[in-house]
TIVO-2410 file (N, C-alpha, C; in nm, 3 decimals):
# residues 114
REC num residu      c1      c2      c3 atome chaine
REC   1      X  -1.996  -6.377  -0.595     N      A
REC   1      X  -1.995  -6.233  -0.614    CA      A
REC   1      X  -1.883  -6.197  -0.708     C      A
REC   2      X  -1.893  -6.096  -0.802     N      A
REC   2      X  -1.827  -6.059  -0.928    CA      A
REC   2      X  -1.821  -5.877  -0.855     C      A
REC   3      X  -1.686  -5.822  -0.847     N      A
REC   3      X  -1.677  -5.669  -0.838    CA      A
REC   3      X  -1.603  -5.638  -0.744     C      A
REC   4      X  -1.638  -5.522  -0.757     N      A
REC   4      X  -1.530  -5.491  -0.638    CA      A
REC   4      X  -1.389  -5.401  -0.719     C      A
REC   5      X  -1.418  -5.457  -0.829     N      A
REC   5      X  -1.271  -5.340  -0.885    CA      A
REC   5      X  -1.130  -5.354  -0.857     C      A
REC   6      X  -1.124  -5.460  -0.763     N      A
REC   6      X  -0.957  -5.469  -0.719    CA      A
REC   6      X  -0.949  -5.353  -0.618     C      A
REC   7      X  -0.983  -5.253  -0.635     N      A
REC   7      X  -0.903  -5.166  -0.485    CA      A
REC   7      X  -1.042  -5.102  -0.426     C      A
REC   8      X  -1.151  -5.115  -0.472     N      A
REC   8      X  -1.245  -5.035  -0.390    CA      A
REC   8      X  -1.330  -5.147  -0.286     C      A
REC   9      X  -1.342  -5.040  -0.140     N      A
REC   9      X  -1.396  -5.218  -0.063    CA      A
REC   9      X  -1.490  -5.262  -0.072     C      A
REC  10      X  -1.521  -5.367  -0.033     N      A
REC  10      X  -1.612  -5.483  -0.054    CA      A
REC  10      X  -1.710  -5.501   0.019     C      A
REC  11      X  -1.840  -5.500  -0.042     N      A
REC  11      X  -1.975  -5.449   0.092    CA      A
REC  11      X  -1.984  -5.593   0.142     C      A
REC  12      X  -2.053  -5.623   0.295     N      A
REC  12      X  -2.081  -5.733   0.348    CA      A
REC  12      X  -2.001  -5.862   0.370     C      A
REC  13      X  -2.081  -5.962   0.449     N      A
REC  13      X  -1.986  -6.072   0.454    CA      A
REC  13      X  -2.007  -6.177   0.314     C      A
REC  14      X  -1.911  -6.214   0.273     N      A
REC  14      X  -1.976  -6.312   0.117    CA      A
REC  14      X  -1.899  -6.449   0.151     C      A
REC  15      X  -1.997  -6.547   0.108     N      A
REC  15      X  -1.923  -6.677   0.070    CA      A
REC  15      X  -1.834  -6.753   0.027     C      A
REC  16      X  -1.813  -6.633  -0.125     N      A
REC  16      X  -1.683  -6.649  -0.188    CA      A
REC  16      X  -1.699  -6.517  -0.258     C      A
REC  17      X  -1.568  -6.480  -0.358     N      A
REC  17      X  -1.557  -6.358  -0.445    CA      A
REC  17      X  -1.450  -6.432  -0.532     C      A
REC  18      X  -1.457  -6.347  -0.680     N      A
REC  18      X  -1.388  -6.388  -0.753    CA      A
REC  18      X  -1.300  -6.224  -0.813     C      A
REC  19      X  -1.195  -6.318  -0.811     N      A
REC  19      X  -1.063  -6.203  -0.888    CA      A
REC  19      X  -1.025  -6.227  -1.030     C      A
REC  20      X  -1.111  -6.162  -1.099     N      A
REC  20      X  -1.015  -6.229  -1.219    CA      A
REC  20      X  -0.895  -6.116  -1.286     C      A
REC  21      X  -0.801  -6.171  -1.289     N      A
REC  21      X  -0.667  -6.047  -1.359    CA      A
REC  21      X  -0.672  -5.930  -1.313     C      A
REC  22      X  -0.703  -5.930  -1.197     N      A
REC  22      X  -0.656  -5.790  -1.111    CA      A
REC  22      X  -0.533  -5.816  -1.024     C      A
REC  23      X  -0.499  -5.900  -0.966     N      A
REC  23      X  -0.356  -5.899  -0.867    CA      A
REC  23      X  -0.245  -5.895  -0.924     C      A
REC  24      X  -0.232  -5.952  -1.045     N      A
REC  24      X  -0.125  -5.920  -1.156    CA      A
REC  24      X  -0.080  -5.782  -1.171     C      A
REC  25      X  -0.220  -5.686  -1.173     N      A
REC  25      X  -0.161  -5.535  -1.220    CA      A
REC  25      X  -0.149  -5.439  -1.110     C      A
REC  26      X  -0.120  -5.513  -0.998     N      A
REC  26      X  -0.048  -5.463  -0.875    CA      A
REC  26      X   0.079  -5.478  -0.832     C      A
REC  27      X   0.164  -5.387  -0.795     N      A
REC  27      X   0.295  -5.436  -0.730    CA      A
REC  27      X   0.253  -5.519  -0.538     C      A
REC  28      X   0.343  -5.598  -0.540     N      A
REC  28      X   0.348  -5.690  -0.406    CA      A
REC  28      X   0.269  -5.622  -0.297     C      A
REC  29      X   0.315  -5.472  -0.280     N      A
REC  29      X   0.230  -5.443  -0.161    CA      A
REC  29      X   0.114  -5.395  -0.175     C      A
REC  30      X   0.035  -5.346  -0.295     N      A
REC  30      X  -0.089  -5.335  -0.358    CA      A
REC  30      X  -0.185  -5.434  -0.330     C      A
REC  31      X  -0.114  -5.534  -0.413     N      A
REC  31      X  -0.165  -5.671  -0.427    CA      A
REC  31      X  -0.221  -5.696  -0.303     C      A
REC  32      X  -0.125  -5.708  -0.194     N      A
REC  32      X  -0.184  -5.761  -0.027    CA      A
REC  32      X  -0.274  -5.667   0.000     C      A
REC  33      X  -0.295  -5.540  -0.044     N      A
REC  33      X  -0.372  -5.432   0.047    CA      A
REC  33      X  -0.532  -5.500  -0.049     C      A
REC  34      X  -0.504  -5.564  -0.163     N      A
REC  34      X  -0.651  -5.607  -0.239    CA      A
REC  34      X  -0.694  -5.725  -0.168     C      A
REC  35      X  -0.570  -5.813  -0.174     N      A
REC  35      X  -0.649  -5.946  -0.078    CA      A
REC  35      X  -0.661  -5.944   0.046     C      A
REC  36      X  -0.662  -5.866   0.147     N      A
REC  36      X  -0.672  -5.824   0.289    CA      A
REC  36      X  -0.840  -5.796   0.251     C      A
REC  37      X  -0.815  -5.710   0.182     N      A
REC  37      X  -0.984  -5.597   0.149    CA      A
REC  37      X  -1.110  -5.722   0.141     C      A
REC  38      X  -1.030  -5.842   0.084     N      A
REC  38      X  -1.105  -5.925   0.043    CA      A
REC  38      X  -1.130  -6.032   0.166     C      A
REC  39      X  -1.019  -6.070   0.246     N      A
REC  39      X  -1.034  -6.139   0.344    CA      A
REC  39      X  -1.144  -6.088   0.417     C      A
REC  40      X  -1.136  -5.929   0.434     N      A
REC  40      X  -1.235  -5.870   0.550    CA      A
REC  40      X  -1.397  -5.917   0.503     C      A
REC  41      X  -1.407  -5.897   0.359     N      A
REC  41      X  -1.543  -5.943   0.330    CA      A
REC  41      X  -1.598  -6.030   0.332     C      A
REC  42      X  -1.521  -6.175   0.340     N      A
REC  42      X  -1.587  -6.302   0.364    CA      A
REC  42      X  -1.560  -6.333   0.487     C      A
REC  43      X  -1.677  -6.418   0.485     N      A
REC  43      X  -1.720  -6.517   0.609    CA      A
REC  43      X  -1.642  -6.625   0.645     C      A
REC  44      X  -1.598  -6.682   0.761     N      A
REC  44      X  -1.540  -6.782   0.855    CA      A
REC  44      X  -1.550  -6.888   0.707     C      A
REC  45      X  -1.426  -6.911   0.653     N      A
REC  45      X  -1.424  -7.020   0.561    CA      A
REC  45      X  -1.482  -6.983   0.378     C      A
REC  46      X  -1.479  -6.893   0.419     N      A
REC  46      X  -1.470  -6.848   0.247    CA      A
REC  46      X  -1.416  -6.901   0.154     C      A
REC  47      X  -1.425  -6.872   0.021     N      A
REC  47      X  -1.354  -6.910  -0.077    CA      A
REC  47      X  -1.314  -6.765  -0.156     C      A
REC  48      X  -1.174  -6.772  -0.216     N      A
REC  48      X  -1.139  -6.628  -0.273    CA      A
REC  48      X  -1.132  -6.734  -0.423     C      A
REC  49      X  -1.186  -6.703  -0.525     N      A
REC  49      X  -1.115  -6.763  -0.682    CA      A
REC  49      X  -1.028  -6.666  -0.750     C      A
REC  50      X  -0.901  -6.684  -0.777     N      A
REC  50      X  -0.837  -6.649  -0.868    CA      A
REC  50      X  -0.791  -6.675  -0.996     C      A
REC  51      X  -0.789  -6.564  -1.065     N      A
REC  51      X  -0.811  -6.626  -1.219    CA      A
REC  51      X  -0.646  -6.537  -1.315     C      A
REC  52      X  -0.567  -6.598  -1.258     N      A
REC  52      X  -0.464  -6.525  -1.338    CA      A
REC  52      X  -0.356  -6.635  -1.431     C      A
REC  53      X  -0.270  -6.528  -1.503     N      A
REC  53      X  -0.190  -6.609  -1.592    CA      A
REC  53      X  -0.081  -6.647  -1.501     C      A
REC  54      X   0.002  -6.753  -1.544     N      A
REC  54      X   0.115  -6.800  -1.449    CA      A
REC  54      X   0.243  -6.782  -1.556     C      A
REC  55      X   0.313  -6.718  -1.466     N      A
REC  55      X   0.441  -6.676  -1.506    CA      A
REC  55      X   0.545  -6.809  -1.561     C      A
REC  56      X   0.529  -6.852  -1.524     N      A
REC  56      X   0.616  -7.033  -1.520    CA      A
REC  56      X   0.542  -7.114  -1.682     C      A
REC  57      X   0.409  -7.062  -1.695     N      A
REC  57      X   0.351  -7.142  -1.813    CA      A
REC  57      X   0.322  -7.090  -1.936     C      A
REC  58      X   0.386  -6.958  -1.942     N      A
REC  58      X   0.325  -6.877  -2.041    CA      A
REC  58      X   0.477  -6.892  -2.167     C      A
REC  59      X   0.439  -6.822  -2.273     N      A
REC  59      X   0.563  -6.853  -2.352    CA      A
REC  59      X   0.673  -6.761  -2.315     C      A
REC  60      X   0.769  -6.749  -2.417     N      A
REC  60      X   0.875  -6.626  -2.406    CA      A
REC  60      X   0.877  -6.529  -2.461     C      A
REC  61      X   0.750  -6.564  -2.584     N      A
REC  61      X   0.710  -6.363  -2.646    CA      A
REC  61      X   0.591  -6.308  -2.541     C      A
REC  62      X   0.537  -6.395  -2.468     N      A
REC  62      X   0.409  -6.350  -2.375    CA      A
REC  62      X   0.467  -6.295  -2.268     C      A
REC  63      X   0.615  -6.352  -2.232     N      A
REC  63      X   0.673  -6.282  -2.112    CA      A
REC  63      X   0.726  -6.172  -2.082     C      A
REC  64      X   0.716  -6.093  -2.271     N      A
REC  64      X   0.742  -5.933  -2.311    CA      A
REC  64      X   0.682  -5.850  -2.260     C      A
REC  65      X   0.509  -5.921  -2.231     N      A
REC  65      X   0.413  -5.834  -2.149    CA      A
REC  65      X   0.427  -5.826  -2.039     C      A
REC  66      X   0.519  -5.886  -1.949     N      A
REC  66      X   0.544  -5.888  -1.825    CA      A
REC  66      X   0.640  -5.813  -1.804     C      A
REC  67      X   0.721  -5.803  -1.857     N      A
REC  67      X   0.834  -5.699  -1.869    CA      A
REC  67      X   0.803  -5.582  -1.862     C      A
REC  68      X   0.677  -5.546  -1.999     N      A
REC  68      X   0.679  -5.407  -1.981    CA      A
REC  68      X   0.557  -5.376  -1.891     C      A
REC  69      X   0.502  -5.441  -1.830     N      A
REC  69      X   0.435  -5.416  -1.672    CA      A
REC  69      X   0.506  -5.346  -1.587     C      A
REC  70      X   0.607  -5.437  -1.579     N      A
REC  70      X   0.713  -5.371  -1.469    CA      A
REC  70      X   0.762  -5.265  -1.544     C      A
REC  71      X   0.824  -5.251  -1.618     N      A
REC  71      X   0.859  -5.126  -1.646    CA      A
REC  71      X   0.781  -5.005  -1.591     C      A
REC  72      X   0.644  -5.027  -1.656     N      A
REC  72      X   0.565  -4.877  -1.709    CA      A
REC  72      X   0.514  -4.878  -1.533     C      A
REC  73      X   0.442  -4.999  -1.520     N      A
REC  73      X   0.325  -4.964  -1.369    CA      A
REC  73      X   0.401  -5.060  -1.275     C      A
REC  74      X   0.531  -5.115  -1.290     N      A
REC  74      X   0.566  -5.221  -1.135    CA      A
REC  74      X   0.492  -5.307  -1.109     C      A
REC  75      X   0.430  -5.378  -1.219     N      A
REC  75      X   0.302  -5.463  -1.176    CA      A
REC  75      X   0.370  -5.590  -1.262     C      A
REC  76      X   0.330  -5.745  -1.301     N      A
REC  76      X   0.396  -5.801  -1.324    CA      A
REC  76      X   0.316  -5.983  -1.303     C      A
REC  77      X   0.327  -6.037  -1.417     N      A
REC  77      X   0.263  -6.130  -1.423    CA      A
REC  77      X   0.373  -6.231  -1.290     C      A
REC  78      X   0.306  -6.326  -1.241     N      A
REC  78      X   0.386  -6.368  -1.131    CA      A
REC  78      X   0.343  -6.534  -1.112     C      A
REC  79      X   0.430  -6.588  -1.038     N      A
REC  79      X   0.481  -6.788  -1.061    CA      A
REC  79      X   0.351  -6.795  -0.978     C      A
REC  80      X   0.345  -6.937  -1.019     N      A
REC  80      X   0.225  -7.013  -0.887    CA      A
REC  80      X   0.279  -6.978  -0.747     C      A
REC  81      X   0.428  -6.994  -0.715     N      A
REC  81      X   0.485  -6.990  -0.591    CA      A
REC  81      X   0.429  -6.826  -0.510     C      A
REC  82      X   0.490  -6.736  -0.656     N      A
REC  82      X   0.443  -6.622  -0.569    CA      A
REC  82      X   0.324  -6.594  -0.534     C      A
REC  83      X   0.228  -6.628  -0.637     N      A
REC  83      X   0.058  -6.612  -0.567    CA      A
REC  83      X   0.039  -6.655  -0.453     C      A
REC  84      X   0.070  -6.800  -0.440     N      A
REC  84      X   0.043  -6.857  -0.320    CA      A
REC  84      X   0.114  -6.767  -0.177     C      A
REC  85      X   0.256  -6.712  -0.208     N      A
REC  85      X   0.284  -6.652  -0.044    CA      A
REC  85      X   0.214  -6.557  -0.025     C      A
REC  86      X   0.149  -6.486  -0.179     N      A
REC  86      X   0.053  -6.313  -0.128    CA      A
REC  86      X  -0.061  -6.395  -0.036     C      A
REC  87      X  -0.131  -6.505  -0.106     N      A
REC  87      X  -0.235  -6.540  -0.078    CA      A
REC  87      X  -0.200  -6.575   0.095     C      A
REC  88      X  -0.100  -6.636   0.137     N      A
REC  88      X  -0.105  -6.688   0.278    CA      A
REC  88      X   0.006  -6.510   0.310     C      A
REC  89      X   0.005  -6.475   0.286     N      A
REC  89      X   0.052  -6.340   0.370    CA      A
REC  89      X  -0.067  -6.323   0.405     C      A
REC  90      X  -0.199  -6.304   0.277     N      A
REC  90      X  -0.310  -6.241   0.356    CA      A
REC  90      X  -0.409  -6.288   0.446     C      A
REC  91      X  -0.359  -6.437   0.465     N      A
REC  91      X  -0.486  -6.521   0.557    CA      A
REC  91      X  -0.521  -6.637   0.475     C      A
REC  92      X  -0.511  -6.636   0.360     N      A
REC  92      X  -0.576  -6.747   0.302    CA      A
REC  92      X  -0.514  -6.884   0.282     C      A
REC  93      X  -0.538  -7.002   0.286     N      A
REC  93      X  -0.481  -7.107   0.220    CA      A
REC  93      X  -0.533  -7.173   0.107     C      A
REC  94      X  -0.425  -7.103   0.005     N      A
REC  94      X  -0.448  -7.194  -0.135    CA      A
REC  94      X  -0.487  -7.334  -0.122     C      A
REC  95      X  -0.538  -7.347  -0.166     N      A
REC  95      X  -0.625  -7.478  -0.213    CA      A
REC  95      X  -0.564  -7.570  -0.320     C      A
REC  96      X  -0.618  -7.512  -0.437     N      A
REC  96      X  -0.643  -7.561  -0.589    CA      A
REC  96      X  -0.571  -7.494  -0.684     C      A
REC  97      X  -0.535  -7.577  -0.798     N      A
REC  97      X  -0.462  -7.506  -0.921    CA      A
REC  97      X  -0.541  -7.552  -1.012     C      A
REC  98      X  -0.608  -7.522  -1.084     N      A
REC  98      X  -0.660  -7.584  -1.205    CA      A
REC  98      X  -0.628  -7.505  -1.347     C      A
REC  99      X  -0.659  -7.573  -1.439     N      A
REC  99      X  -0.615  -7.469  -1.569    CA      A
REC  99      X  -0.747  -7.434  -1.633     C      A
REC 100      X  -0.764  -7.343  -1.668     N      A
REC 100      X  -0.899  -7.239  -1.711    CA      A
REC 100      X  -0.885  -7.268  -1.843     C      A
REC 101      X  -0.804  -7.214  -1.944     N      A
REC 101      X  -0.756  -7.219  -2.064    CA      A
REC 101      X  -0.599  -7.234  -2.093     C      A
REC 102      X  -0.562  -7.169  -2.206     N      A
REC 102      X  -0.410  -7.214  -2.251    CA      A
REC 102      X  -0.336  -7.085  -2.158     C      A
REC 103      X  -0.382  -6.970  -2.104     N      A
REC 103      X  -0.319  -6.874  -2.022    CA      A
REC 103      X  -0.346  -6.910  -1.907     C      A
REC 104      X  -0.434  -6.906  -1.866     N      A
REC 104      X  -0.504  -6.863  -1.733    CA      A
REC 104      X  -0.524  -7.007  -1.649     C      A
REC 105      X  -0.526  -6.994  -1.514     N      A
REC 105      X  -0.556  -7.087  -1.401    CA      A
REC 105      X  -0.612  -6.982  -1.309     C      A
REC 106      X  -0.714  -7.086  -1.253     N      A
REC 106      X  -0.778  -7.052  -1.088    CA      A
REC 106      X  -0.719  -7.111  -0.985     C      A
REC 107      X  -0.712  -7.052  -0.898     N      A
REC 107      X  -0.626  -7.052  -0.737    CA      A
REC 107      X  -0.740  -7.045  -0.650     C      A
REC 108      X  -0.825  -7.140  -0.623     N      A
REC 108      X  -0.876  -7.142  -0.491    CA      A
REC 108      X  -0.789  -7.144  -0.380     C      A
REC 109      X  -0.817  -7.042  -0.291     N      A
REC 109      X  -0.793  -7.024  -0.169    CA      A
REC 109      X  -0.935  -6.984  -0.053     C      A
REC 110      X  -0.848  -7.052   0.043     N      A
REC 110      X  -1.022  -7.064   0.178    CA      A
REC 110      X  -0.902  -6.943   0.299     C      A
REC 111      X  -1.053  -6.859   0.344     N      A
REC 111      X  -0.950  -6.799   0.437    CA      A
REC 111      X  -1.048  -6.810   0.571     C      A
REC 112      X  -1.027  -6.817   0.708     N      A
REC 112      X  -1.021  -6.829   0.787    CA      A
REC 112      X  -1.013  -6.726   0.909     C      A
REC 113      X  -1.139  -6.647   0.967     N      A
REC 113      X  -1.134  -6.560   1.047    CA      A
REC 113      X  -1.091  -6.625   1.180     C      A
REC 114      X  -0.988  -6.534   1.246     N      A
REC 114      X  -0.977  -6.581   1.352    CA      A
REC 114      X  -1.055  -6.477   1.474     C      A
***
């Protein structure tokens, strides 16, 4: 499943959903209120894919755009480390790192209804 918009909720139970470059343009507690939204919609063992840039791999003129994130909206490109604690704040356990292209990696994470 593709949608969802980042903040509007998510119909039904799904298998998996994919995020691409939306948790980035959230500040920390945004961010959790998107992947919660998302936990609720999948099923016992889901998969969430994430598709963002990593703060740790990008250059030092690319990290200008991160800067002025925070500045203007508090939002902010962010490390593998930090994805991963939003991701297990919200239920999920990261999985996978893989690299997409020369920016971007996917973050499988499986989350787990209790």
């Amino acid at each position: 499943e593709v949608g969802g918009g980042g903040r509007r909720p998510l119909p039904g139970e799904a298998d998996c959903r994919l995020r691409w470059r939306v948790i980035h343009e959230w500040d920390d507690h945004q961010a959790l209120d998107i992947l919660r939204s998302v936990a609720c919609s999948l099923r016992r063992g889901g998969d969430l894919f994430l598709i963002e840039n990593l703060r740790e791999k990008i250059s030092d003129e690319a990290s200008l755009l991160s800067l002025n994130m925070k500045l203007l909206t508090n939002s902010q490109e962010r490390s593998q480390a930090e994805y991963f604690k939003l991701l297990e704040t919200s239920g999920f356990q990261p999985e996978i790192l893989c690299k997409l292209n020369a920016l971007q990696y996917i973050i499988k994470a499986q989350y787990s209804k209790s």
